[in-house]
PyMOL Python script that loads the backbone (N, CA, C, O; Angstrom):
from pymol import cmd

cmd.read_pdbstr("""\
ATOM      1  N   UNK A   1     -39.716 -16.462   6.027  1.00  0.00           N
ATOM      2  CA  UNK A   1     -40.792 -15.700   5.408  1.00  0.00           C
ATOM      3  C   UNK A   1     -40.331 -14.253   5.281  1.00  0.00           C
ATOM      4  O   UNK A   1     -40.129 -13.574   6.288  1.00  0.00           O
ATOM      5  N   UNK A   2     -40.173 -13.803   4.114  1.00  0.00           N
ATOM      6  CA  UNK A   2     -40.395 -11.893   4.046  1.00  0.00           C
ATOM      7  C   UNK A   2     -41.021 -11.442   4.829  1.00  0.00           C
ATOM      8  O   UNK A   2     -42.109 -11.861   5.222  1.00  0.00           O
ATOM      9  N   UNK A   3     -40.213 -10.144   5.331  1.00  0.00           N
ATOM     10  CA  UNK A   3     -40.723  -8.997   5.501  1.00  0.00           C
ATOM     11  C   UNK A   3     -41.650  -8.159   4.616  1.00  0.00           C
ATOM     12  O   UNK A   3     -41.867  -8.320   3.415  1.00  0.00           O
ATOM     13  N   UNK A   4     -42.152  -7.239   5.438  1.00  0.00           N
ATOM     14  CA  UNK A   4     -43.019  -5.820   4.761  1.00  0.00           C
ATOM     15  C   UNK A   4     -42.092  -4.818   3.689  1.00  0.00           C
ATOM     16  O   UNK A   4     -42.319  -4.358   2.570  1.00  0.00           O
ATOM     17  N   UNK A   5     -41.204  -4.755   4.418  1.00  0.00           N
ATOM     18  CA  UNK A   5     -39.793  -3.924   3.857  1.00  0.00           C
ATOM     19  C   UNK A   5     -38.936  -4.940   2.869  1.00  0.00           C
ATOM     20  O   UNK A   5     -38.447  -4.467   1.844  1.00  0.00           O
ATOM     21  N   UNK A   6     -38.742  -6.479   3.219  1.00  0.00           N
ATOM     22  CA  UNK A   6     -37.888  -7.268   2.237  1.00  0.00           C
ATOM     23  C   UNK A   6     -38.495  -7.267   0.583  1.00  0.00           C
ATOM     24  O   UNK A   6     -37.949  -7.629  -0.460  1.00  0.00           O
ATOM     25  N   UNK A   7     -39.706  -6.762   0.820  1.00  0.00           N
ATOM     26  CA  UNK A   7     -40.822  -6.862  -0.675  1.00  0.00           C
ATOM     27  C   UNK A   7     -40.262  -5.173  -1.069  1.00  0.00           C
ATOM     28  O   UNK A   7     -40.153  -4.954  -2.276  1.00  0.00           O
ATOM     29  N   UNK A   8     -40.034  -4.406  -0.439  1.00  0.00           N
ATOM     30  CA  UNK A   8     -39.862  -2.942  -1.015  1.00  0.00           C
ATOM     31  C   UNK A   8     -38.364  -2.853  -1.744  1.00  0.00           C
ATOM     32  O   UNK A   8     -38.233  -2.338  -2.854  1.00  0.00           O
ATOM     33  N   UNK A   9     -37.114  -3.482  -0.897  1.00  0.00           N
ATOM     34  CA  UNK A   9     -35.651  -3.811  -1.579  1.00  0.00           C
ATOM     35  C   UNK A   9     -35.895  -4.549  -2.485  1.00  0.00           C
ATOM     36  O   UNK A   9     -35.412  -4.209  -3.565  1.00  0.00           O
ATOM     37  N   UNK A  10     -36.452  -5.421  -2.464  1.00  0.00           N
ATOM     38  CA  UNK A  10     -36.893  -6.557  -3.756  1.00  0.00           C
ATOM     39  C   UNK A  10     -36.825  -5.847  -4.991  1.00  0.00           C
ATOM     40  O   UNK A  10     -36.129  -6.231  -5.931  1.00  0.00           O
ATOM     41  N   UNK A  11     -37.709  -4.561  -5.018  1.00  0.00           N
ATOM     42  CA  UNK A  11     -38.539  -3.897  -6.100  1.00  0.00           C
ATOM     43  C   UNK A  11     -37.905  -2.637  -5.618  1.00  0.00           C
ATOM     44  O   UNK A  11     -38.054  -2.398  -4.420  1.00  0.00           O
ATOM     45  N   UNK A  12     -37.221  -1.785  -6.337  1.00  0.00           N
ATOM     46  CA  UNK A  12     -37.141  -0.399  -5.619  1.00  0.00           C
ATOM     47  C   UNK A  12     -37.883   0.416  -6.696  1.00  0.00           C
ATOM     48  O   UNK A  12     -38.348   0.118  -7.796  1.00  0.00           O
ATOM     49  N   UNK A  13     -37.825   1.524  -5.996  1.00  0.00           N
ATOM     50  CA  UNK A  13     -38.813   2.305  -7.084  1.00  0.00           C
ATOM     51  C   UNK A  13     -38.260   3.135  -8.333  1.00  0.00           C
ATOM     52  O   UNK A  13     -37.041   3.254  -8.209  1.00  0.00           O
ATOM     53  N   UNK A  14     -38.700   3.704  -9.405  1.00  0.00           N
ATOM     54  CA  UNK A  14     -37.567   3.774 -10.353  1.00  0.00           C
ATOM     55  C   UNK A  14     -37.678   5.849 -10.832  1.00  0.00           C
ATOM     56  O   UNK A  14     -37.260   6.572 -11.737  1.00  0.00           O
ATOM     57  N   UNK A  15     -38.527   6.017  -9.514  1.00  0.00           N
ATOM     58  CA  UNK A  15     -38.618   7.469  -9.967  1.00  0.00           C
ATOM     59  C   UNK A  15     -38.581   8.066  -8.526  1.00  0.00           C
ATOM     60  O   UNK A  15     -38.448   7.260  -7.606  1.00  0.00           O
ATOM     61  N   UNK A  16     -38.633   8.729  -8.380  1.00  0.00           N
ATOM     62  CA  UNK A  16     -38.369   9.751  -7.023  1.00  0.00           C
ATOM     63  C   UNK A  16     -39.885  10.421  -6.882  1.00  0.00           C
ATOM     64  O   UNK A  16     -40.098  10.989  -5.810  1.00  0.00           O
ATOM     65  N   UNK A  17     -40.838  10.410  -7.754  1.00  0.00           N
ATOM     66  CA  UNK A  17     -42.015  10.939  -7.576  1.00  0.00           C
ATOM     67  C   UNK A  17     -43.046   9.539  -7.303  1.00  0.00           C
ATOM     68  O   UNK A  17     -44.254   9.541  -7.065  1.00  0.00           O
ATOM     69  N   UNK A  18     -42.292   8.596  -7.406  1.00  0.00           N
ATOM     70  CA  UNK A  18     -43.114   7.402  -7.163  1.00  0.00           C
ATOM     71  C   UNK A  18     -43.330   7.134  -5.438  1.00  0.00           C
ATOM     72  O   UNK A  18     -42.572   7.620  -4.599  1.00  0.00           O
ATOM     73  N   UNK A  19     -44.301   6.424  -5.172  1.00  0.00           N
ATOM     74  CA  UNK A  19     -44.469   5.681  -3.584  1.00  0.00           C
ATOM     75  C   UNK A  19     -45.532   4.423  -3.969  1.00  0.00           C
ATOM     76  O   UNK A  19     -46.253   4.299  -4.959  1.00  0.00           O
ATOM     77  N   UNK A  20     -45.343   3.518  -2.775  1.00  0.00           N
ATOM     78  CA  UNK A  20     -45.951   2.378  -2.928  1.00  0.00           C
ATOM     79  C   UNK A  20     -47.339   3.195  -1.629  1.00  0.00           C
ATOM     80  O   UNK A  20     -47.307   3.920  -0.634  1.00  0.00           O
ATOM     81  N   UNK A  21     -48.630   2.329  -2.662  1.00  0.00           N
ATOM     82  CA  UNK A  21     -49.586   2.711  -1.642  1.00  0.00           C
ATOM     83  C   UNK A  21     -50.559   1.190  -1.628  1.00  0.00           C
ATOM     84  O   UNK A  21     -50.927   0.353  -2.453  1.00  0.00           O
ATOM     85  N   UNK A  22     -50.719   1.481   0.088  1.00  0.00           N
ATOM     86  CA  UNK A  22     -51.308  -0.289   0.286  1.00  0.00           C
ATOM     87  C   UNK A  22     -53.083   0.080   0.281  1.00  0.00           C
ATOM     88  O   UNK A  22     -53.574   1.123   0.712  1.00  0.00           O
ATOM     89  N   UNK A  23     -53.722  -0.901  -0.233  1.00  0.00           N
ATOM     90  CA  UNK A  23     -55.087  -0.816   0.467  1.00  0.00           C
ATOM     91  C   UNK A  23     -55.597  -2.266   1.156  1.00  0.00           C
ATOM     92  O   UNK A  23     -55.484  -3.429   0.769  1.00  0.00           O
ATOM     93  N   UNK A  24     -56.092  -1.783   2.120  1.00  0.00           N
ATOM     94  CA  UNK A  24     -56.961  -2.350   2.922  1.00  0.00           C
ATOM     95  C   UNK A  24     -58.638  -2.513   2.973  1.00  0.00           C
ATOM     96  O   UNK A  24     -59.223  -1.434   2.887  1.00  0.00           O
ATOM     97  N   UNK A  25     -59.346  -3.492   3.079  1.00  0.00           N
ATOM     98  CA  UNK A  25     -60.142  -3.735   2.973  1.00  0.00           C
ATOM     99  C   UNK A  25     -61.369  -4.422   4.079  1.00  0.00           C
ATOM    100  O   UNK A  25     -61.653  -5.613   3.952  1.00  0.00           O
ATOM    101  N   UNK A  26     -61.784  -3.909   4.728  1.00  0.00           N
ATOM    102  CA  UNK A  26     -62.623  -5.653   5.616  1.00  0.00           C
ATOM    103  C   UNK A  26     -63.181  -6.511   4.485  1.00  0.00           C
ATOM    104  O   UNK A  26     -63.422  -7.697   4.712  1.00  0.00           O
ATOM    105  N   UNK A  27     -63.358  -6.086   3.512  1.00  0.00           N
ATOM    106  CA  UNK A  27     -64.188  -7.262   3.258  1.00  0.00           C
ATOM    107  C   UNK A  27     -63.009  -8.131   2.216  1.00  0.00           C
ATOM    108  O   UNK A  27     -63.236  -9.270   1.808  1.00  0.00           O
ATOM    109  N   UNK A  28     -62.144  -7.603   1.993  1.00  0.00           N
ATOM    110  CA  UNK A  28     -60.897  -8.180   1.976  1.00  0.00           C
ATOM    111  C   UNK A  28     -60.417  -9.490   2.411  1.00  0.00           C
ATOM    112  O   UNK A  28     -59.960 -10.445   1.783  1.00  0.00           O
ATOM    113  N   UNK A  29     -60.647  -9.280   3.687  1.00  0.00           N
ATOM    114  CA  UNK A  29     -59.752 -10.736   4.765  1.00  0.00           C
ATOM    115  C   UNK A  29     -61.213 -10.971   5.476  1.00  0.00           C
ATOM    116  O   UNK A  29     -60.841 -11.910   6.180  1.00  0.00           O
ATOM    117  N   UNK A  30     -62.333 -10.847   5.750  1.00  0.00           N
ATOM    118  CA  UNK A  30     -63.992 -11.262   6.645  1.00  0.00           C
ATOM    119  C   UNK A  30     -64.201 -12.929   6.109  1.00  0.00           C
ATOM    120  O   UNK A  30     -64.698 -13.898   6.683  1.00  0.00           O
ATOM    121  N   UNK A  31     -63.623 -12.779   4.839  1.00  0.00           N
ATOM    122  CA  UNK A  31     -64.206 -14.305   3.862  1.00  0.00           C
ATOM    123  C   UNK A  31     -63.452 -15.394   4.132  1.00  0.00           C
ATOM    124  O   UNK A  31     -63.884 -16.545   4.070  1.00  0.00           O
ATOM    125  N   UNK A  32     -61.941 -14.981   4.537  1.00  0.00           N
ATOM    126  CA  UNK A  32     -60.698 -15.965   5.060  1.00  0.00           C
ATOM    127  C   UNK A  32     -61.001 -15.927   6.470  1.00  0.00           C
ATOM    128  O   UNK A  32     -61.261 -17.126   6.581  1.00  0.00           O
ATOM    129  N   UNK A  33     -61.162 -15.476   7.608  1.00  0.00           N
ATOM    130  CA  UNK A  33     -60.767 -15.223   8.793  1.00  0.00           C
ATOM    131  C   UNK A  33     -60.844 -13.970   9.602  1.00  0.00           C
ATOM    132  O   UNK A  33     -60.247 -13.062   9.024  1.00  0.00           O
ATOM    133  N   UNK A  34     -61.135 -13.769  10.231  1.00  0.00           N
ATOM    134  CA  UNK A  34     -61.479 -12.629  11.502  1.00  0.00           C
ATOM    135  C   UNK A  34     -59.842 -11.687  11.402  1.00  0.00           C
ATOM    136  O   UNK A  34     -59.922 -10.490  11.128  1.00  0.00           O
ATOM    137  N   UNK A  35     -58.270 -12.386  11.665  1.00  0.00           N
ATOM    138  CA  UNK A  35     -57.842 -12.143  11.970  1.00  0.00           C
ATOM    139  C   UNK A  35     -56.401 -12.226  10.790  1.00  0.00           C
ATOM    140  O   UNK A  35     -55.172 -12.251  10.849  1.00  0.00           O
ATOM    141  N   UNK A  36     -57.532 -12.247   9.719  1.00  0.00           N
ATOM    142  CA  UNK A  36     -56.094 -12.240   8.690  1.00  0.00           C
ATOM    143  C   UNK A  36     -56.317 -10.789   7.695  1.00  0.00           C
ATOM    144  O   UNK A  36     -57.211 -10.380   6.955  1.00  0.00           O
ATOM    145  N   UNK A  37     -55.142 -10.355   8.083  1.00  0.00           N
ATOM    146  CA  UNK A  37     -55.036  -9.295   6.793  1.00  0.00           C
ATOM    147  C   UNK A  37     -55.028  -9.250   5.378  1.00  0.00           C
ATOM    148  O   UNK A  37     -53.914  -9.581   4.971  1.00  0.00           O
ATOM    149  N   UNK A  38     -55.685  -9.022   4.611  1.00  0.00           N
ATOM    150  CA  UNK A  38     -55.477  -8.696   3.321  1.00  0.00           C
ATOM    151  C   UNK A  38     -54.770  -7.266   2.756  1.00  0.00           C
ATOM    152  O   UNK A  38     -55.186  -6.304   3.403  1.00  0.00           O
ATOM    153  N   UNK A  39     -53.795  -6.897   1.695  1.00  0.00           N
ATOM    154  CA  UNK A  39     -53.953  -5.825   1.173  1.00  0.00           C
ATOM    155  C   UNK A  39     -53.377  -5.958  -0.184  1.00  0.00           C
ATOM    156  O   UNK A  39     -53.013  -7.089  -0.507  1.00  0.00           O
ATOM    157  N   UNK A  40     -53.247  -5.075  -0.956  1.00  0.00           N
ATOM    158  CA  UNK A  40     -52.900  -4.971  -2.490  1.00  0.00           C
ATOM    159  C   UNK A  40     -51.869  -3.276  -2.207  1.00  0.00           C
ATOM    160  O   UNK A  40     -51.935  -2.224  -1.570  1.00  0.00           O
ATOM    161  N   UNK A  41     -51.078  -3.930  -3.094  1.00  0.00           N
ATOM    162  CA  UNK A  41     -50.197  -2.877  -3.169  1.00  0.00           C
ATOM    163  C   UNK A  41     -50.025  -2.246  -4.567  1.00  0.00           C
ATOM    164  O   UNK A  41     -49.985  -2.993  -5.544  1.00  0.00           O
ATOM    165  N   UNK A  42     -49.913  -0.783  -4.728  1.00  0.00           N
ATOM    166  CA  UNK A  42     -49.842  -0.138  -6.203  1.00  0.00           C
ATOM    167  C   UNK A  42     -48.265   1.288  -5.912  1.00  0.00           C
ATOM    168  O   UNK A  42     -47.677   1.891  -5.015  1.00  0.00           O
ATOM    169  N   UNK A  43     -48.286   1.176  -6.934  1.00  0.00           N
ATOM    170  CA  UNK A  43     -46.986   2.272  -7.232  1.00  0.00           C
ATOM    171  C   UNK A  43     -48.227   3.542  -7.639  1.00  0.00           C
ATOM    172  O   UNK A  43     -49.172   3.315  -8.394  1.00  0.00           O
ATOM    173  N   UNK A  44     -47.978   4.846  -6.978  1.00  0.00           N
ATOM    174  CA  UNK A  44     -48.945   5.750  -7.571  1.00  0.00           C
ATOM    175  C   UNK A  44     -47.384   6.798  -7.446  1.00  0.00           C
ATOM    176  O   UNK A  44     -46.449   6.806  -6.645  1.00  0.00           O
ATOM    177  N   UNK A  45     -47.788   7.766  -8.926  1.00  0.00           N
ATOM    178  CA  UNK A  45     -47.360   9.012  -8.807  1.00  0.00           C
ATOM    179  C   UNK A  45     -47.483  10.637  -8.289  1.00  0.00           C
ATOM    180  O   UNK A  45     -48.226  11.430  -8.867  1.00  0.00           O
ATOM    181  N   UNK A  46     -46.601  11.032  -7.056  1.00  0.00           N
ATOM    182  CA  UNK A  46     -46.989  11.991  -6.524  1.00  0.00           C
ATOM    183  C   UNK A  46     -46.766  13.111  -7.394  1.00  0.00           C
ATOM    184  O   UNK A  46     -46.534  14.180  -6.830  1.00  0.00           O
ATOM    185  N   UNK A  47     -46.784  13.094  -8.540  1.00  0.00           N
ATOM    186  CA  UNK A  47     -46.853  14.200  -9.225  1.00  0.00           C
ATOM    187  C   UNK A  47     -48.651  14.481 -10.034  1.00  0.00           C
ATOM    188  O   UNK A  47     -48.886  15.363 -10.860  1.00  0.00           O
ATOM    189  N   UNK A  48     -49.487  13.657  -9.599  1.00  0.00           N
ATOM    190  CA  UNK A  48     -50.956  13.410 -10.013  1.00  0.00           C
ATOM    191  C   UNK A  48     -51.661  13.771  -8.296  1.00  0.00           C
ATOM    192  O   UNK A  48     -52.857  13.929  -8.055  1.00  0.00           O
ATOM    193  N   UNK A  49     -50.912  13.811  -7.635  1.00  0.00           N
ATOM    194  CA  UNK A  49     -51.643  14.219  -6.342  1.00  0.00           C
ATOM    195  C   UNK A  49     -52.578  12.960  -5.272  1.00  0.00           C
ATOM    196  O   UNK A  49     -53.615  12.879  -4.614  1.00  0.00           O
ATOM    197  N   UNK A  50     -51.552  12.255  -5.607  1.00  0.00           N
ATOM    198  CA  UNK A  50     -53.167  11.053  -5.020  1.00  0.00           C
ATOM    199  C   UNK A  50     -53.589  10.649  -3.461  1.00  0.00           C
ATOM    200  O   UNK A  50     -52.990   9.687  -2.980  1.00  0.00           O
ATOM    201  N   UNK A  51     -54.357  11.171  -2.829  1.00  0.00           N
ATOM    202  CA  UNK A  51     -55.353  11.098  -1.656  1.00  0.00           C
ATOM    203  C   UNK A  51     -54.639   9.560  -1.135  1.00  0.00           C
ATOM    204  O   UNK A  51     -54.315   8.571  -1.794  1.00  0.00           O
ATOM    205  N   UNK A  52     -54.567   9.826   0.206  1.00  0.00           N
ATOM    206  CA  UNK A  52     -53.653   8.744   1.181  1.00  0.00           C
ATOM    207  C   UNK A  52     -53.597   9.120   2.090  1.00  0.00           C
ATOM    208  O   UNK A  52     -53.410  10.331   2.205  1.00  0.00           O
ATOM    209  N   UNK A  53     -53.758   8.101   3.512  1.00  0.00           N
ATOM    210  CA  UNK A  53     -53.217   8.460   4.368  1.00  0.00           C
ATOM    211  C   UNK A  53     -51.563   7.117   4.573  1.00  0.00           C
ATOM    212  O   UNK A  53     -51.262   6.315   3.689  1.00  0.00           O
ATOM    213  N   UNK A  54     -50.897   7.241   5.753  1.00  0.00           N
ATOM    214  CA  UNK A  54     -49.527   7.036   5.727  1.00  0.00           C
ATOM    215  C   UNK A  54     -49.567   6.333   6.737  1.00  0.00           C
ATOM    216  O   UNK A  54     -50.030   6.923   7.713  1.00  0.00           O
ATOM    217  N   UNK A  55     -49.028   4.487   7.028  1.00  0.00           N
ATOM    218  CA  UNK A  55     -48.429   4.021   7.854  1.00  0.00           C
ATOM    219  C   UNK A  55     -46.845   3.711   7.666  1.00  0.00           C
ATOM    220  O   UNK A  55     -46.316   4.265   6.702  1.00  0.00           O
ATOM    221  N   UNK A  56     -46.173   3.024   8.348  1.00  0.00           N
ATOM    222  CA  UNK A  56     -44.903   3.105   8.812  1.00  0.00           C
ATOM    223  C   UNK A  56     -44.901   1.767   8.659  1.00  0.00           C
ATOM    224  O   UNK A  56     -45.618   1.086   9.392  1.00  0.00           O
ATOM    225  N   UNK A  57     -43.955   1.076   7.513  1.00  0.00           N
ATOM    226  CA  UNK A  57     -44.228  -0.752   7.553  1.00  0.00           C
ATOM    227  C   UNK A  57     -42.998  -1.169   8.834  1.00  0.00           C
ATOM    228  O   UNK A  57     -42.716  -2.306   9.211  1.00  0.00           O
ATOM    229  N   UNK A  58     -42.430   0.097   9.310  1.00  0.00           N
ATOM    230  CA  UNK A  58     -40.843  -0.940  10.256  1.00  0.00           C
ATOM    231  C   UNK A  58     -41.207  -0.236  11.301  1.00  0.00           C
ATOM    232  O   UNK A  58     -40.310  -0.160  12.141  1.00  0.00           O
ATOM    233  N   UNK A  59     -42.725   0.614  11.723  1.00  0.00           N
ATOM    234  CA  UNK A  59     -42.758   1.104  13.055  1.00  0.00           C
ATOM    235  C   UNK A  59     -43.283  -0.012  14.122  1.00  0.00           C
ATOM    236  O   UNK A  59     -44.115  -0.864  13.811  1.00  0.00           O
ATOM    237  N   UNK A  60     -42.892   0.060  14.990  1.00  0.00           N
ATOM    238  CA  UNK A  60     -42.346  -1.114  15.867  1.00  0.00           C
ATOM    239  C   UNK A  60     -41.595  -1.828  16.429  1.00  0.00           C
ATOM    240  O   UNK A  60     -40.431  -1.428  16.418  1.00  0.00           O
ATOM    241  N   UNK A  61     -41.853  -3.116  17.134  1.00  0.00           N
ATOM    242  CA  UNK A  61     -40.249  -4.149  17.418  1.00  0.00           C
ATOM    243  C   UNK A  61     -40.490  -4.878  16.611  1.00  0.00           C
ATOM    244  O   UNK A  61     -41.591  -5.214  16.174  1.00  0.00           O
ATOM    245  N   UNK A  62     -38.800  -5.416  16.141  1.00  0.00           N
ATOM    246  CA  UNK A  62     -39.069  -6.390  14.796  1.00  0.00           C
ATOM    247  C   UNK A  62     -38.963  -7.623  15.357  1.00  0.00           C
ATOM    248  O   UNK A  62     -38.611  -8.620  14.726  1.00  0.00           O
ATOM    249  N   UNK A  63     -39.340  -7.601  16.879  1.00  0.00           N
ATOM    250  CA  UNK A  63     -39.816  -9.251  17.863  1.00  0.00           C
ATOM    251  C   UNK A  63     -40.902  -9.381  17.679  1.00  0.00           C
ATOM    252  O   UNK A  63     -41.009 -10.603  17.777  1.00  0.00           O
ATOM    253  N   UNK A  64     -42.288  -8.842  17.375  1.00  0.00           N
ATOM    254  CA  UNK A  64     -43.319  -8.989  17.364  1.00  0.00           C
ATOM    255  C   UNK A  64     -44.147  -8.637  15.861  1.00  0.00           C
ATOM    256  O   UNK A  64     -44.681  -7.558  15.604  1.00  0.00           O
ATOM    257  N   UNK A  65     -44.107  -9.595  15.145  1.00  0.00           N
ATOM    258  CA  UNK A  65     -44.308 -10.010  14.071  1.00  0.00           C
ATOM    259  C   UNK A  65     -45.899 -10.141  13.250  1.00  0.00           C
ATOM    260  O   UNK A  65     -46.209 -10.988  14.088  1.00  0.00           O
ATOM    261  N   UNK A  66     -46.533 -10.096  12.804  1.00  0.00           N
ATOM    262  CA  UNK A  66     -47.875 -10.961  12.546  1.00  0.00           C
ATOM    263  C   UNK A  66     -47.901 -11.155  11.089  1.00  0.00           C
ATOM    264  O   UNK A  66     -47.510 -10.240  10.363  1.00  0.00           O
ATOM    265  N   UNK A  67     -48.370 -12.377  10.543  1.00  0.00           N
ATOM    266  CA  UNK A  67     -48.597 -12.372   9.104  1.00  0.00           C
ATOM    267  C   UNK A  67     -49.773 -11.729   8.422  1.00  0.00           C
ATOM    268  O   UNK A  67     -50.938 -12.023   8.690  1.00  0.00           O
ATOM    269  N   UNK A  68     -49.300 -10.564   7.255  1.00  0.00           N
ATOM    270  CA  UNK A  68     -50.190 -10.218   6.587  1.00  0.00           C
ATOM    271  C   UNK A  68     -50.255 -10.595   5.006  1.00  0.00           C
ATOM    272  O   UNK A  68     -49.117 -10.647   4.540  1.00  0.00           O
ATOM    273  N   UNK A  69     -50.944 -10.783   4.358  1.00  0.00           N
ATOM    274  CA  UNK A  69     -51.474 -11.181   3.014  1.00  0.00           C
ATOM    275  C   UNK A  69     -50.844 -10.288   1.984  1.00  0.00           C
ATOM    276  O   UNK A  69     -51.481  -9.245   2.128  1.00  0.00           O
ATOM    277  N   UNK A  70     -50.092 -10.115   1.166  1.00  0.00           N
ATOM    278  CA  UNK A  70     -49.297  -8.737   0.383  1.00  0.00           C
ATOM    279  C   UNK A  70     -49.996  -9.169  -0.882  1.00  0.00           C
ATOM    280  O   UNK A  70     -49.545 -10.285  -1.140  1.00  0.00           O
ATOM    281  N   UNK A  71     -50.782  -8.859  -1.691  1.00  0.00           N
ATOM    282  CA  UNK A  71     -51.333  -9.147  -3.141  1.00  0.00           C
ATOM    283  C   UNK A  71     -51.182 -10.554  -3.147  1.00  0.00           C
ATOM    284  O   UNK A  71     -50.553 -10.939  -4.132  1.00  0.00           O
ATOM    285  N   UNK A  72     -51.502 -11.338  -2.474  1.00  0.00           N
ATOM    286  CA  UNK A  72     -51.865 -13.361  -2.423  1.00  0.00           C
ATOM    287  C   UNK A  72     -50.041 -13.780  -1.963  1.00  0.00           C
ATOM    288  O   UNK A  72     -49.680 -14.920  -2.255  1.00  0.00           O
ATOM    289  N   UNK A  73     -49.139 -12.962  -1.365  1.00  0.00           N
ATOM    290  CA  UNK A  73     -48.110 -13.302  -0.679  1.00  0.00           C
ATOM    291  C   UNK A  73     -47.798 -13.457   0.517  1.00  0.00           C
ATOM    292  O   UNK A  73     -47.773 -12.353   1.059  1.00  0.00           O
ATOM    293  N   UNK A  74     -47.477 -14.493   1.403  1.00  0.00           N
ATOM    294  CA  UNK A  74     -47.355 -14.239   2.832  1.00  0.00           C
ATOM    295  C   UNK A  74     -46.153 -13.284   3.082  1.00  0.00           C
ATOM    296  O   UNK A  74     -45.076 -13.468   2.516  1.00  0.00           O
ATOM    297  N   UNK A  75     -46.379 -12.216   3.981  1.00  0.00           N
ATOM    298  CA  UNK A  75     -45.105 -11.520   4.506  1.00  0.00           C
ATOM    299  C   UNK A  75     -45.428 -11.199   6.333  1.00  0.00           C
ATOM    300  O   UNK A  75     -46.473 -11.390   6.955  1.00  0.00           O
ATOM    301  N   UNK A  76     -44.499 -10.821   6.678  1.00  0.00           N
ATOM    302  CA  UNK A  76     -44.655 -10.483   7.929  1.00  0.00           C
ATOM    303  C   UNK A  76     -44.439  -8.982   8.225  1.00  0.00           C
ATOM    304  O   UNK A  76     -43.490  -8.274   7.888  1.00  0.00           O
ATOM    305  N   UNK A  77     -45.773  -8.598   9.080  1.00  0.00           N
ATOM    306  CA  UNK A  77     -45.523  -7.360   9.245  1.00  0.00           C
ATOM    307  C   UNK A  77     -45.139  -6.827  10.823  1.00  0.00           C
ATOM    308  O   UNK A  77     -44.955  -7.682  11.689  1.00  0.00           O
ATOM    309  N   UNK A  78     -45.065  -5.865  11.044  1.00  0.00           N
ATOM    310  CA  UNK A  78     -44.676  -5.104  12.792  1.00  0.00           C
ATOM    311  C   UNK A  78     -46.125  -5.447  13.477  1.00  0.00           C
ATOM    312  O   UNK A  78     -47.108  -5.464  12.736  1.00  0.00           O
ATOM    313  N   UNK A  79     -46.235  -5.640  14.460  1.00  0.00           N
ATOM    314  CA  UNK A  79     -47.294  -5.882  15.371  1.00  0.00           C
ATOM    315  C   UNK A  79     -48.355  -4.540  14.971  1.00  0.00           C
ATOM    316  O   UNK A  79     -49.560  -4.577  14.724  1.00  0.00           O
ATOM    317  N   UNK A  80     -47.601  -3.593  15.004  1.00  0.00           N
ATOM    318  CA  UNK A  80     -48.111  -1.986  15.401  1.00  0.00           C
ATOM    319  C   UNK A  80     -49.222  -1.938  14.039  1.00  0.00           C
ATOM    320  O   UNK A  80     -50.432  -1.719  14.110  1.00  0.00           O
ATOM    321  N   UNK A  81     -48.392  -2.220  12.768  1.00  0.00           N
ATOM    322  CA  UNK A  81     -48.743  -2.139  11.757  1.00  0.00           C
ATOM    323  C   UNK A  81     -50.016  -2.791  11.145  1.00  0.00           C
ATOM    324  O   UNK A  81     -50.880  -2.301  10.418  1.00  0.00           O
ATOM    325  N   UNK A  82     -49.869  -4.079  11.671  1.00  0.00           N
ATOM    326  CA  UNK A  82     -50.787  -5.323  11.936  1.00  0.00           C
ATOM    327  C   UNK A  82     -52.112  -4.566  12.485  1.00  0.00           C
ATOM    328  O   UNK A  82     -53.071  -4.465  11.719  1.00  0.00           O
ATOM    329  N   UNK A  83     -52.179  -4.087  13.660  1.00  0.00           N
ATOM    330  CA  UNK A  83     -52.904  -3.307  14.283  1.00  0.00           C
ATOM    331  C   UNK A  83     -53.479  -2.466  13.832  1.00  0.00           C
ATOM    332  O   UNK A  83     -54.702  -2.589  13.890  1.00  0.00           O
ATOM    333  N   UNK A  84     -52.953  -1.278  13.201  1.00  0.00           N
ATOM    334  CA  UNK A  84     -53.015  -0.351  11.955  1.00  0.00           C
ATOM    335  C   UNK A  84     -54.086  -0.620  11.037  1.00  0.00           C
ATOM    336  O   UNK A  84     -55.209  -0.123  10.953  1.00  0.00           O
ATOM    337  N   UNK A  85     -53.453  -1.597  10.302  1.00  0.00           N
ATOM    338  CA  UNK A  85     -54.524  -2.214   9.535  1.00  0.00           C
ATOM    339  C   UNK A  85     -55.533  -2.860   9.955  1.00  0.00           C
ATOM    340  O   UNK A  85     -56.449  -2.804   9.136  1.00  0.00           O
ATOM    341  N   UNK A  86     -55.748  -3.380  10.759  1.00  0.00           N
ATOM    342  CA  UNK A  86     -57.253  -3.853  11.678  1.00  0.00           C
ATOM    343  C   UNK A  86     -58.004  -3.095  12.005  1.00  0.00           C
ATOM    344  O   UNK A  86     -59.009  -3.448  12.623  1.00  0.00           O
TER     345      UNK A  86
END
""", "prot")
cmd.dss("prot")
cmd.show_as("cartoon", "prot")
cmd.util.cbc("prot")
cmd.orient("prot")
C-alpha cells in the first residue's frame, strides 16, 4: 500500500509557488466509521495567498502506520499524522 509521501513523488509539483493542501472533515469519515480518515487533496498557489494551517506527512516513525482515505485512495499515513487529523 502507498505512502502519504509515495502519492507526492508520484505527482511532483510543476511550479515552485505551488503546495499540496489536504482537507479534513468529520463529517467526512462519521458516515464510514469512527476511526477512518477521510481527506481531499488540492494544489493551491502561494502566490494568491491561501489561508492554511501545516502538518508534516513523514513526522513520525515510519513503524507506526495507520490507513488514511487520500481522495477515495487507500494510503498509509505516520501515526502522529493520523492523530493530527483526528
Amino acid at each position: 500500500m502507498p505512502t502519504v509521501n509515495d502519492i507526492y513523488k508520484a505527482s511532483p509539483l510543476q511550479a515552485r509557488t505551488r503546495i499540496r493542501l489536504g482537507a479534513s472533515s468529520p463529517s467526512l469519515y462519521r458516515s464510514s466509521g469512527e476511526d477512518d480518515i477521510r481527506c481531499s487533496l488540492a494544489v493551491a498557489n502561494l502566490d494568491k495567498r491561501p489561508r492554511y494551517g501545516a502538518l508534516s506527512s513523514s513526522w513520525g516513525s515510519p513503524d507506526e502506520m495507520k490507513l488514511i482515505r487520500l481522495d477515495e485512495q487507500e494510503v498509509l499515513g505516520s501515526d502522529n499524522l493520523w492523530w493530527a487529523l483526528k
